[in-house]
FIDRENPA-496885 format. One line per field, with one value per residue (C-alpha): residue in one letter; x, y, z. Coordinates in Angstrom, 2 decimals, padded with zeros to 5 digits. Layout:
% residues N
residuo = A  ...
east = X  ...
north = Y  ...
up = Z  ...
END
This chain:
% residues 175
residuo = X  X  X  X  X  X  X  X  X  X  X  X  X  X  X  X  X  X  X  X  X  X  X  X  X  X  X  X  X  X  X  X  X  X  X  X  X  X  X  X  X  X  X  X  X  X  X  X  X  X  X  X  X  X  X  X  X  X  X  X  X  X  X  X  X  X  X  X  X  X  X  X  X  X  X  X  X  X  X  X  X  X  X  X  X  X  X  X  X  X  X  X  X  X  X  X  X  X  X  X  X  X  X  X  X  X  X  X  X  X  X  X  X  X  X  X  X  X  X  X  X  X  X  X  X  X  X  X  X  X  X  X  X  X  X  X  X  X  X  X  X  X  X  X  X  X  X  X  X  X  X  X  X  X  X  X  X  X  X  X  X  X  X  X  X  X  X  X  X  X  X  X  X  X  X
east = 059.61  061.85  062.27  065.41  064.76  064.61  068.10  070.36  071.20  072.47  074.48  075.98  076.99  078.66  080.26  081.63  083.25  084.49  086.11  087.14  088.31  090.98  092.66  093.30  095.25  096.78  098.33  099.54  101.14  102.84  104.11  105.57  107.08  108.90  109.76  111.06  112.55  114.74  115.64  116.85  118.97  120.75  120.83  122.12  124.24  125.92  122.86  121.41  118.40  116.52  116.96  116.27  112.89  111.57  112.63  110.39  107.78  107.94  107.91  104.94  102.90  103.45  102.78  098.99  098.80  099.02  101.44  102.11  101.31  103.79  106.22  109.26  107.97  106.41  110.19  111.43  110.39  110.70  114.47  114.50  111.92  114.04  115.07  111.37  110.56  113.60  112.00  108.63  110.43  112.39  109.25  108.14  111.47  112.39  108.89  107.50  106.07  104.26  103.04  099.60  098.71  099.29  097.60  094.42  095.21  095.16  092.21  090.31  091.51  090.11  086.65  086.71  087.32  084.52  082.26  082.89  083.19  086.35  087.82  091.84  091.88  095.01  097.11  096.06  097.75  100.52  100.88  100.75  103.34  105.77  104.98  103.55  100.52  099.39  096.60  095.64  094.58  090.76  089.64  089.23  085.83  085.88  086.25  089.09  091.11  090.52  092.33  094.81  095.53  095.34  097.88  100.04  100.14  100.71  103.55  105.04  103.91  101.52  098.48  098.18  096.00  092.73  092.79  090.68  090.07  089.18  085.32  087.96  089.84  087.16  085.06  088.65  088.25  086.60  082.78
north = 078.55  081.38  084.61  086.92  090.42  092.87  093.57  091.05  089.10  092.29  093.18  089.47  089.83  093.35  091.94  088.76  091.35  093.36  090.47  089.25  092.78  092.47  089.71  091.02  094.29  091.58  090.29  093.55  094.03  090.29  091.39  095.09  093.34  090.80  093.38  095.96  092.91  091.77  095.79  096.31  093.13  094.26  097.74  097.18  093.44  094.07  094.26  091.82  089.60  090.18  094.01  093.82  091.63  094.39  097.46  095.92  094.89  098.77  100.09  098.02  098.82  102.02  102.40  100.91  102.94  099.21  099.84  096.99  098.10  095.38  097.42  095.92  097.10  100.50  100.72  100.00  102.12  104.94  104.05  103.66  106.48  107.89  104.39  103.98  107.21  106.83  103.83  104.99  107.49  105.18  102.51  105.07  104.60  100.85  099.31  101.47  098.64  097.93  101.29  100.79  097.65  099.14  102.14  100.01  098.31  101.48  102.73  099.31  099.39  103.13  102.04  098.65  101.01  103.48  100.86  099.65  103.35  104.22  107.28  106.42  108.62  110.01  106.93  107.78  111.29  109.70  107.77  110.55  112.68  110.04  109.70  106.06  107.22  106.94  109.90  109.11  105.67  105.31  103.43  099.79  097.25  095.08  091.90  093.98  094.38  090.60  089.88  092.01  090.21  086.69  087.24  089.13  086.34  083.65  085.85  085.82  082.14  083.52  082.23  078.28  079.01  076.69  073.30  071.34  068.02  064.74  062.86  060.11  062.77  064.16  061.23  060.30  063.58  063.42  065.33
up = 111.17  111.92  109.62  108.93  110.17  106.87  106.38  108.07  105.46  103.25  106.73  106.58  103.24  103.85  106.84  104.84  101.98  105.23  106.09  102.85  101.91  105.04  104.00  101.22  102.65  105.10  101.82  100.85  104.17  104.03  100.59  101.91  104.96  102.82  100.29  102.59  104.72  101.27  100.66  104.37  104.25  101.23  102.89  106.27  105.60  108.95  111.04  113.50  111.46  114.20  113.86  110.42  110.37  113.96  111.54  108.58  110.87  112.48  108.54  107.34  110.37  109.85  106.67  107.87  111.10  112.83  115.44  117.91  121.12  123.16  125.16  123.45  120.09  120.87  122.84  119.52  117.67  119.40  119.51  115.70  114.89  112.41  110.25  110.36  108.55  105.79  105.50  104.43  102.49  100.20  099.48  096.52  094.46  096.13  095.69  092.97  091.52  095.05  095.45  093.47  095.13  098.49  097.57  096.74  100.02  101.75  100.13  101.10  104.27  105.06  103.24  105.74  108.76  107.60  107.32  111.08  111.98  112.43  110.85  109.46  106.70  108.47  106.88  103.43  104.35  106.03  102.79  100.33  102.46  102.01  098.83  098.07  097.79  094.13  093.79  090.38  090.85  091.09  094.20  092.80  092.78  095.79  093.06  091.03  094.04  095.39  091.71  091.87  095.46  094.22  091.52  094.49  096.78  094.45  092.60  096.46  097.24  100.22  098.64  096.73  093.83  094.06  091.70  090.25  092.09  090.40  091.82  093.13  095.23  096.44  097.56  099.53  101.32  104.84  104.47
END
């Protein structure tokens, strides 16, 4: 017979919300990238696609202190350092409707870190200097914010809400 030491199971279950919890800001950050994608191709019609989709990508890691550390990236944006920041700057009148969700998702994302033990607080200041930051929002409930998500990434077709399958469909299904 083999016994659980006091406490793992409460660790797994932390450690499966953890998880959980990230997918959800990875939603958030699929959403801004898209978003910001859309606003920078109306923006800048003359530019390269390929320069557009690297100058979201740059903006939305950014805005989650996830920087790509490949050279041609980090070479990239250094070179566009300062499209980068008026990006950042122009997601709180662009993507106001965004900005709570990906407050939440920045919130959730500093409470995953902390958890693991890693201090990133400095994106939530990053955040409120450019002003995306939505201080008066409480930090949501683990389950509130994995709502909030679901309706998010089926509103941008990231996420195929789950459906009700018939006994014949399911006993077609490989177990």
């Amino acid at each position: 017979m083999t016994t659980t030491p006091p406490g793992s199971e409460s660790s797994e279950k932390n450690s499966q919300l953890i998880a959980a919890l990230r997918e959800g800001v990875a939603v958030v950050q699929m959403v801004l990238f898209k978003e910001v994608k859309n606003l920078l191709t109306k923006k800048m019609a003359s530019a390269d696609s390929r320069h557009i989709s690297m100058l979201a990508g740059s903006i939305t890691n950014e805005a989650f202190g996830t920087g790509n550390p490949e050279e041609k990236f980090v070479q990239f944006r250094e070179n566009n350092r300062a499209d980068i920041e008026q990006g950042l700057l122009s997601i709180k009148e662009d993507l106001a409707t965004l900005c709570p969700t990906l407050t939440d998702a920045l919130r959730i994302q500093t409470l995953c870190d902390h958890q693991e033990g890693v201090d990133s607080s400095e994106i939530l200041k990053q955040a409120k200097a450019f002003g995306f930051l939505k201080e008066e929002r409480e930090i949501p409930l683990p389950s509130t914010f994995m709502t909030v998500i679901r309706m998010l990434g089926e509103k941008h077709d990231l996420i195929v809400p789950p459906e009700q399958i018939t006994p014949a469909q399911d006993e077609s299904m490989v177990h």
